[in-house]
MARKOLPA-494959 format. One record per residue (C-alpha): residue number from 1; residue in three letters; x, y, z. Coordinates in pm, 1 decimal. Example, Ala and Ser with C-alpha at 12.3 -4.5 7.8 and 13.67 -1.06 7.14 Angstrom:
2
<nr:1	rest:ala	u:1230.0	v:-450.0	w:780.0> .
<nr:2	rest:ser	u:1367.0	v:-106.0	w:714.0> .
This chain:
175
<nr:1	rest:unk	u:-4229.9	v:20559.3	w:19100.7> .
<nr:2	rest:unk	u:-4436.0	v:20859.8	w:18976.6> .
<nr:3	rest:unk	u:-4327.6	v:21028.9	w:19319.3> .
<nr:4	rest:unk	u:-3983.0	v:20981.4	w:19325.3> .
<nr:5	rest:unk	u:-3963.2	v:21139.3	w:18913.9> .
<nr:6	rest:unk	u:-4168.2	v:21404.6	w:19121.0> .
<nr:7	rest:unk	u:-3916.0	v:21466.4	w:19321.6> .
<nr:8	rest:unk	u:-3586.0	v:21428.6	w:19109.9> .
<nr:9	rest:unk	u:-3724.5	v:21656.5	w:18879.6> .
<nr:10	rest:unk	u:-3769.7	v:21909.7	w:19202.6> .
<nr:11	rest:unk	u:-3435.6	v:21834.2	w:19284.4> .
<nr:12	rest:unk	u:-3279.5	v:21938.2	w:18957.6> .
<nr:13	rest:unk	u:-3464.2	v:22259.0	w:18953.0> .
<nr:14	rest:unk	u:-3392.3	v:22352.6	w:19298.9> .
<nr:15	rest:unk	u:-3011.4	v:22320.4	w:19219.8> .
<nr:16	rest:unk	u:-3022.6	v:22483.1	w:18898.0> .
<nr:17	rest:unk	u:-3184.9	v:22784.8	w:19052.4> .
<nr:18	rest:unk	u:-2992.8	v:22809.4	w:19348.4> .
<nr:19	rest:unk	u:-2678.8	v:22791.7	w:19191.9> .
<nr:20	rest:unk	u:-2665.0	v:23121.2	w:19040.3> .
<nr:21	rest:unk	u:-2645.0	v:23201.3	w:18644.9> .
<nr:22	rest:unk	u:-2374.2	v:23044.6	w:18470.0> .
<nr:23	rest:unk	u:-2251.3	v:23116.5	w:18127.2> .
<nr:24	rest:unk	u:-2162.5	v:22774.7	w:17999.0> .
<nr:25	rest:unk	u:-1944.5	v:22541.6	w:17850.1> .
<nr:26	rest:unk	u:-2095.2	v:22243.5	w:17581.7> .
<nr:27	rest:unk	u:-1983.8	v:21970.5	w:17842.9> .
<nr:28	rest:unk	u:-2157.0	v:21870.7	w:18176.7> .
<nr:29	rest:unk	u:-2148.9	v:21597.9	w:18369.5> .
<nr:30	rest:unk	u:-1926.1	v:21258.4	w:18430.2> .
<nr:31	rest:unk	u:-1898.1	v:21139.3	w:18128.0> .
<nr:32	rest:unk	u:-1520.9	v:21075.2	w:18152.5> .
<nr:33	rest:unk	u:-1486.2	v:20687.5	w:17970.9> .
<nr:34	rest:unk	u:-1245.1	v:20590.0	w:18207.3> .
<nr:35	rest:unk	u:-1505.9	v:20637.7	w:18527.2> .
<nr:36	rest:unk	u:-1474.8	v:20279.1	w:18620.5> .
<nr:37	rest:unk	u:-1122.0	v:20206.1	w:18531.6> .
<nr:38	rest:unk	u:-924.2	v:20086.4	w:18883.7> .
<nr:39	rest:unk	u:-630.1	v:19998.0	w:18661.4> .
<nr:40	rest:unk	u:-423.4	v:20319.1	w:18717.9> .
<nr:41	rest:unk	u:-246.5	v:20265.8	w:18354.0> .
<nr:42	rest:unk	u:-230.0	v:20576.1	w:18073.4> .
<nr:43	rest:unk	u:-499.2	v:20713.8	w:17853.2> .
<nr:44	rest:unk	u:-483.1	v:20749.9	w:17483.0> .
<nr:45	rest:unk	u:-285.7	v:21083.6	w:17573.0> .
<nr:46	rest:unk	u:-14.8	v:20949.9	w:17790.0> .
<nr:47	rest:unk	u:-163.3	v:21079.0	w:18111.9> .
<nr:48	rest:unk	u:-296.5	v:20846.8	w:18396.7> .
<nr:49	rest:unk	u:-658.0	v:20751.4	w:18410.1> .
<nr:50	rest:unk	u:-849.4	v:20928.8	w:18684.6> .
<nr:51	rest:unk	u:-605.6	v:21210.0	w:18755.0> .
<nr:52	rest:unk	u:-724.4	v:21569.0	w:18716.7> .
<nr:53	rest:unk	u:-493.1	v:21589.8	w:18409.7> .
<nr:54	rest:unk	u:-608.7	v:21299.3	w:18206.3> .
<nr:55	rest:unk	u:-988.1	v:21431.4	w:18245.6> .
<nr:56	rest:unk	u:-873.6	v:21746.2	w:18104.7> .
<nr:57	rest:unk	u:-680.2	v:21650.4	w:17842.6> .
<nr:58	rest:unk	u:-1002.8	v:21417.8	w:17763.4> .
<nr:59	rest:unk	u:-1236.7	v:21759.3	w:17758.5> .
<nr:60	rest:unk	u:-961.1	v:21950.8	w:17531.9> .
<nr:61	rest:unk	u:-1025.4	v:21699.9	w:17312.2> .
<nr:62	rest:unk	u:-1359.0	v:21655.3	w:17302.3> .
<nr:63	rest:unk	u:-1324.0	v:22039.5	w:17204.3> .
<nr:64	rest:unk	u:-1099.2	v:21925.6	w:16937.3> .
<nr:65	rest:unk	u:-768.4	v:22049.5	w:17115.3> .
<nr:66	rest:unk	u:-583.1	v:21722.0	w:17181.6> .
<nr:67	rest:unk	u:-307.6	v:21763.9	w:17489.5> .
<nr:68	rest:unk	u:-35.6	v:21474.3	w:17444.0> .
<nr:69	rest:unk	u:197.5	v:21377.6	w:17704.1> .
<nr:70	rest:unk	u:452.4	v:21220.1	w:17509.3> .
<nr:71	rest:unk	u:505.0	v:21459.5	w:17237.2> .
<nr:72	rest:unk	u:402.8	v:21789.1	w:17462.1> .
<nr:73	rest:unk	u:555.9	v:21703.0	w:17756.6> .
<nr:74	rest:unk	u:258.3	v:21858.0	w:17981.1> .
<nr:75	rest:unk	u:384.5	v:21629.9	w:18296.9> .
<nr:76	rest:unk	u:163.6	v:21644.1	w:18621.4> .
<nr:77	rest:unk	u:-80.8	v:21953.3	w:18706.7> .
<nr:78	rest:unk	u:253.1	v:22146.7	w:18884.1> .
<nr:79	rest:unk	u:400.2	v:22227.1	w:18527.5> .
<nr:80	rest:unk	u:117.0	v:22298.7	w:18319.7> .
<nr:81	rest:unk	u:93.4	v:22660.3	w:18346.5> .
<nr:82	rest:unk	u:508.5	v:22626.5	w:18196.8> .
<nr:83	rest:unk	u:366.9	v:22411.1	w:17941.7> .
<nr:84	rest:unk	u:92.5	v:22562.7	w:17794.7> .
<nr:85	rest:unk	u:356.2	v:22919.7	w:17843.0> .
<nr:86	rest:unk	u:584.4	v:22705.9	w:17572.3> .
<nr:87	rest:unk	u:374.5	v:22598.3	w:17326.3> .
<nr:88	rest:unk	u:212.8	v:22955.2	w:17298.0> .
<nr:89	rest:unk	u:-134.3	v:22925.4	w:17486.7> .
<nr:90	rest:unk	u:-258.9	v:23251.2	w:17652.4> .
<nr:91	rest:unk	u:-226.1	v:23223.6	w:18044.1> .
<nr:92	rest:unk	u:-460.8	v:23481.8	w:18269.5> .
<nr:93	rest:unk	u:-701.4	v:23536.0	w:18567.4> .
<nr:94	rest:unk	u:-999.7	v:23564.3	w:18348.9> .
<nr:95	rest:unk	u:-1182.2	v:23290.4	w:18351.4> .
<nr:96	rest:unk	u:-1382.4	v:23162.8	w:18030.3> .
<nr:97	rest:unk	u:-1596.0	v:22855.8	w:17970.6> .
<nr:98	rest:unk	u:-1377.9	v:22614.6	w:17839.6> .
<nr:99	rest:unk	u:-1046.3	v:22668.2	w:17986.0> .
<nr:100	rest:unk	u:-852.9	v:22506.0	w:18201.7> .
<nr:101	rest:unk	u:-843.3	v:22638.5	w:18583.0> .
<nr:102	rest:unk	u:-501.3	v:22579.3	w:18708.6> .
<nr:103	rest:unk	u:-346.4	v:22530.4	w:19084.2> .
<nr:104	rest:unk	u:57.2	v:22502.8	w:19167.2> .
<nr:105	rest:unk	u:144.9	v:22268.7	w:19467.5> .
<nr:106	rest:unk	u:-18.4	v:22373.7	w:19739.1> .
<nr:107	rest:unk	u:-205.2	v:22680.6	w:19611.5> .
<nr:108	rest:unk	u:-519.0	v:22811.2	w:19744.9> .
<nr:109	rest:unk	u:-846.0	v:22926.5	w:19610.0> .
<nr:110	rest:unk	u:-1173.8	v:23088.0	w:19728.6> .
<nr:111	rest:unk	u:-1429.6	v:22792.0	w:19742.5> .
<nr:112	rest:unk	u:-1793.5	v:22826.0	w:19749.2> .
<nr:113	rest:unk	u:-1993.7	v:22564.4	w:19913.3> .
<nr:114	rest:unk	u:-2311.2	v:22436.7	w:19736.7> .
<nr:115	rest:unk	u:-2562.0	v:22631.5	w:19704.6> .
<nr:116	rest:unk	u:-2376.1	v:22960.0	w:19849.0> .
<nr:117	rest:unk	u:-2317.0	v:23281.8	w:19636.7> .
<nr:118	rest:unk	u:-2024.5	v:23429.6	w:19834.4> .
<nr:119	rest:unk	u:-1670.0	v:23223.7	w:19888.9> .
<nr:120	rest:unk	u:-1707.1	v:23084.0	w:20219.5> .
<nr:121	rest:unk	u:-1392.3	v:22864.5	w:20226.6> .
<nr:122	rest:unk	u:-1042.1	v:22782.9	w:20066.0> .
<nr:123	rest:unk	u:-945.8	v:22472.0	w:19855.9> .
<nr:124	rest:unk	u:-546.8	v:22368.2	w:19877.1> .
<nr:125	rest:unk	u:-418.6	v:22223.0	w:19554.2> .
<nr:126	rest:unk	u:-205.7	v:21866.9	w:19654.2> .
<nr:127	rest:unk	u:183.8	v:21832.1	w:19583.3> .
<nr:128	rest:unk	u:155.4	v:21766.5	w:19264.4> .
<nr:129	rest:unk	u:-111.0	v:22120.6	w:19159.0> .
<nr:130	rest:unk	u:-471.7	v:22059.9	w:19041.7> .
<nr:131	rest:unk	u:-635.7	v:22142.8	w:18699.9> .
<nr:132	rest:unk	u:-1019.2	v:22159.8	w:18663.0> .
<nr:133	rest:unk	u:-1248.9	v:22211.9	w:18349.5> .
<nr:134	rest:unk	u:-1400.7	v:22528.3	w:18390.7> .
<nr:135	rest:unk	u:-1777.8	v:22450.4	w:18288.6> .
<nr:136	rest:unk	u:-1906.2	v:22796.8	w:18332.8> .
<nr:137	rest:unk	u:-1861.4	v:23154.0	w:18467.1> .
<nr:138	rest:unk	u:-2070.6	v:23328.0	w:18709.0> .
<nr:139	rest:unk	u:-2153.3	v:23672.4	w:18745.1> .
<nr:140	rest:unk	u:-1891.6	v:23753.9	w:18998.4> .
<nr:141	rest:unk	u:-1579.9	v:23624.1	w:18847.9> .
<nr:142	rest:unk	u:-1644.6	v:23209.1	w:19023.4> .
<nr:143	rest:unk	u:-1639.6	v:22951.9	w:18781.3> .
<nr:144	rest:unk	u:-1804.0	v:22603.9	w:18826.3> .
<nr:145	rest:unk	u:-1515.3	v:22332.0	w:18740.8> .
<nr:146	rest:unk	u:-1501.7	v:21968.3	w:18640.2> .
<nr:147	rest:unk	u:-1233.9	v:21776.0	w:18830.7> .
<nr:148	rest:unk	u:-1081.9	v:21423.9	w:18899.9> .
<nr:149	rest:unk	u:-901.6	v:21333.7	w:19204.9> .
<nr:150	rest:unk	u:-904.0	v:21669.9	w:19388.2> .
<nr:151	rest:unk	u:-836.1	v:21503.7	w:19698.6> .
<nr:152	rest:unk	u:-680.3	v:21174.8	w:19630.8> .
<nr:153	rest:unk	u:-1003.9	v:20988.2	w:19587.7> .
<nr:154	rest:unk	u:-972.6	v:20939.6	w:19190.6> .
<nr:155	rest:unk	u:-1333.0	v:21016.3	w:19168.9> .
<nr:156	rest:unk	u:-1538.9	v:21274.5	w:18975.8> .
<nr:157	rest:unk	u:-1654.6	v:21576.0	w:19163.7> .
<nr:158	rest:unk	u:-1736.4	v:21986.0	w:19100.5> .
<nr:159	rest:unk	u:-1696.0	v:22306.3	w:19277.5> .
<nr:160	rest:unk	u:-1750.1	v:22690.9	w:19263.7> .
<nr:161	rest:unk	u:-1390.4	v:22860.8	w:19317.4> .
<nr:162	rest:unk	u:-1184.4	v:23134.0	w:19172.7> .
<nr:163	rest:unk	u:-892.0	v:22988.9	w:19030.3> .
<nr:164	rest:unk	u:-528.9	v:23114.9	w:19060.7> .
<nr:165	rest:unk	u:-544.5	v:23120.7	w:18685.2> .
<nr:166	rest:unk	u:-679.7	v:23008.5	w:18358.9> .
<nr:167	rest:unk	u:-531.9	v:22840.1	w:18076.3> .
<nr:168	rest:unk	u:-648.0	v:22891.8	w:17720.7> .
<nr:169	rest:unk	u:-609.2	v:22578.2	w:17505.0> .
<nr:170	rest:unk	u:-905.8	v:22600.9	w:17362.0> .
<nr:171	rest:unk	u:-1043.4	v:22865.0	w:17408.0> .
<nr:172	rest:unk	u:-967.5	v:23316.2	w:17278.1> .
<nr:173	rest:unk	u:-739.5	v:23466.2	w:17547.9> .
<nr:174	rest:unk	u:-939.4	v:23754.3	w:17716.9> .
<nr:175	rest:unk	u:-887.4	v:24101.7	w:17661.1> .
C-alpha cells in the first residue's frame, strides 16, 4: 500500500512538471454531478447531461455566471459564439482562464499530446461544434481545457490546444 501512495504521488508530480506552467482557473478536475448519469435527459439549465455544453454551462455557474437554455437560447456548441455575440459577451483569440474555448462544425485546432510542449496534431470539432472550459493558459498562447463528449463518448476528458476562439462569460475581455 505504502508503495503504490509512493508511486501515485510520483505520478502526480511527474505530470505536473512536465506539463508546462499554467496560469489557472479555480476549477480542476471531474467533478461534473452528472458523471454517472446514462439518462441523456436536461440539466437544471436546459442543456443535455454529458454534452460539452451542459458541462460548461455547469462551470459558468459554479463561477456564478448561470447560461440558460430556455430563456438564452444558447442551442448546441455550433451557435454559441452568435449567442454569447447577442447577449453582449466579448468574443476573441485570447485565451484567459475561465472562458469558454469555442469550435464551429468541423473546425480545427492545434492539439498537443500529453506531455508535449509544441502542437503536434489537429483536433476536428463534430457537426454540431465543441466548447471546452479553458482551465489554464500556458506560456505560448495553449490552453489546457475541460470537455465532455469531444468525440461522442459522453465522457470527461482534457487537452492542450489553441482554440479558434474564446468566449468571455465570465471572465474581462482582453485588451
Amino acid at each position: 500500500m505504502r508503495a503504490l501512495r509512493r508511486l501515485l504521488v510520483l505520478l502526480t508530480c511527474v505530470i505536473f512538471f512536465s506539463a508546462g506552467t499554467l496560469s489557472p482557473a479555480s476549477a480542476v478536475g471531474d467533478d461534473y454531478p452528472w458523471r454517472l448519469d446514462t439518462t441523456q435527459t436536461a440539466d437544471r439549465w436546459g442543456f443535455t447531461k454529458r454534452q460539452c455544453v451542459s458541462f460548461v454551462a455547469w462551470r459558468m455557474a459554479q463561477r456564478g455566471h448561470v447560461l440558460n437554455n430556455a430563456t438564452q437560447r444558447w442551442g448546441s456548441a455550433l451557435t454559441w459564439d452568435d449567442t454569447a455575440r447577442r447577449l453582449g459577451y466579448g468574443i476573441g483569440t485570447r485565451p484567459v482562464a475561465g472562458s469558454i474555448a469555442h469550435w464551429n462544425a468541423y473546425e480545427r485546432a492545434a492539439w498537443y499530446s500529453p506531455g508535449s510542449t509544441r502542437a503536434n496534431g489537429s483536433m476536428t470539432a463534430g457537426g454540431w461544434g465543441h466548447v471546452g472550459y479553458v482551465q489554464g493558459v500556458y506560456p505560448d498562447g495553449s490552453v489546457s481545457v475541460a470537455q465532455y463528449n469531444l468525440n461522442g463518448s459522453r465522457a470527461y476528458s482534457t487537452m492542450r490546444v489553441r482554440a479558434p476562439r474564446y468566449l468571455y462569460v465570465s471572465v474581462s475581455t482582453p485588451r
